[in-house]
C-alpha positions in Angstrom: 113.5 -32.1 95.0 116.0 -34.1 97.7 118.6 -35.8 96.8 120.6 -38.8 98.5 124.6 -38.3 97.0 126.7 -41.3 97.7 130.1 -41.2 97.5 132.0 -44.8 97.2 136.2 -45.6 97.4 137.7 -48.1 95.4 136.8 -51.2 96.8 139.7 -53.8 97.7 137.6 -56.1 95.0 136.3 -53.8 92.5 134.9 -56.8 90.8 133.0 -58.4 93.8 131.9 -54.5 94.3 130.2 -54.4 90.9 128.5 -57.9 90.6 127.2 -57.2 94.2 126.1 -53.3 93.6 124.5 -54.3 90.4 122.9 -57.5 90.9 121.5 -57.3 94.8 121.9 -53.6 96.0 120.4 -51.8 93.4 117.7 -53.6 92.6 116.8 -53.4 96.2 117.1 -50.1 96.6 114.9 -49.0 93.4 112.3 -50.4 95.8 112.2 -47.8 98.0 109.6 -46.1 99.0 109.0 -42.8 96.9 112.5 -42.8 94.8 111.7 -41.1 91.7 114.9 -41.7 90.0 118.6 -43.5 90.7 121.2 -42.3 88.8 125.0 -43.9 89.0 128.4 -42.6 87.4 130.1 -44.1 84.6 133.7 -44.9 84.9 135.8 -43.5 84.2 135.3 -40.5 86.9 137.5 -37.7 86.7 138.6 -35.7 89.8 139.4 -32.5 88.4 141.0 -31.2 92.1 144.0 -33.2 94.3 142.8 -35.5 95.7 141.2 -39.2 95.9 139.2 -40.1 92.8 136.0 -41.9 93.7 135.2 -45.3 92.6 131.2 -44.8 92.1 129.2 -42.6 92.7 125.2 -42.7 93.1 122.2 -39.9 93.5 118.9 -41.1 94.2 116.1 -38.3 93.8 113.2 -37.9 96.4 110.7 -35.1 96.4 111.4 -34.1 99.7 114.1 -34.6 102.6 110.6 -36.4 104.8 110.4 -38.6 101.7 114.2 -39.7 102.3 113.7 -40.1 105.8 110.3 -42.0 105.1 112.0 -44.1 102.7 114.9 -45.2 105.1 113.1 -45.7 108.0 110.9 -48.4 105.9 111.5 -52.2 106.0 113.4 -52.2 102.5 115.4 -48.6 103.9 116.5 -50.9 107.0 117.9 -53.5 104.3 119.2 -51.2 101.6 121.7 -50.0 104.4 122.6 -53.5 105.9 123.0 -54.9 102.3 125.0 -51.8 101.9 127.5 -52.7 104.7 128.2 -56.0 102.9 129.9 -54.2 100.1 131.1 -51.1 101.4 130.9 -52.2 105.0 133.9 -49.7 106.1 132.1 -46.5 107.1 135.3 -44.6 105.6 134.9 -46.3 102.3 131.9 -44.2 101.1 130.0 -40.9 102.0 126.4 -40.2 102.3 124.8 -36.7 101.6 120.9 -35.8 101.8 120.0 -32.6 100.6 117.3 -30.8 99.0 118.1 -28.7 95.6 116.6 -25.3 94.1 116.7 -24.8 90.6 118.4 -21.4 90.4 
């Protein structure tokens, strides 16, 4: 399993954040090409060492790092990460991570 980890900051209009997030970007993004799941957080999050507390934060499972890449590189991959710039268009207002995972 691969997983895509994304990491947002609090948004200067949380509001604006969450009507966008939930009514265009997710619903776009659930379209992509071989996701198998999409899980976000709850609020409140809890940051348990110093440091800033994330806002949101969103995995998306794959069944393989190619799917991810396969997935991206596809028509709704190209607009899942322009949409994404219209509501966390600042590149230091969220952090992606792929990676694949072993059950240990």
């Amino acid at each position: 399993m691969a997983k895509m980890l994304v990491i947002y900051k609090t948004p200067a209009d949380p509001a604006a954040f969450e009507r966008h997030y939930h009514d265009i970007h997710v619903p776009l993004a659930k379209q992509l090409p071989g996701l198998q799941r999409y899980e976000i957080s709850r609020s409140p999050i809890m940051n348990v060492l110093p440091g800033e507390t994330p806002y949101r934060v969103a995995i998306l499972y794959f069944d393989s790092m190619e799917a991810i890449r396969t997935a991206f590189a596809s028509e709704i991959g190209r607009a899942c990460a322009e949409d994404r710039r219209k509501f966390a268009g600042d590149e230091d207002l969220v952090t992606m991570l792929l990676f694949d995972t072993e059950i240990l």
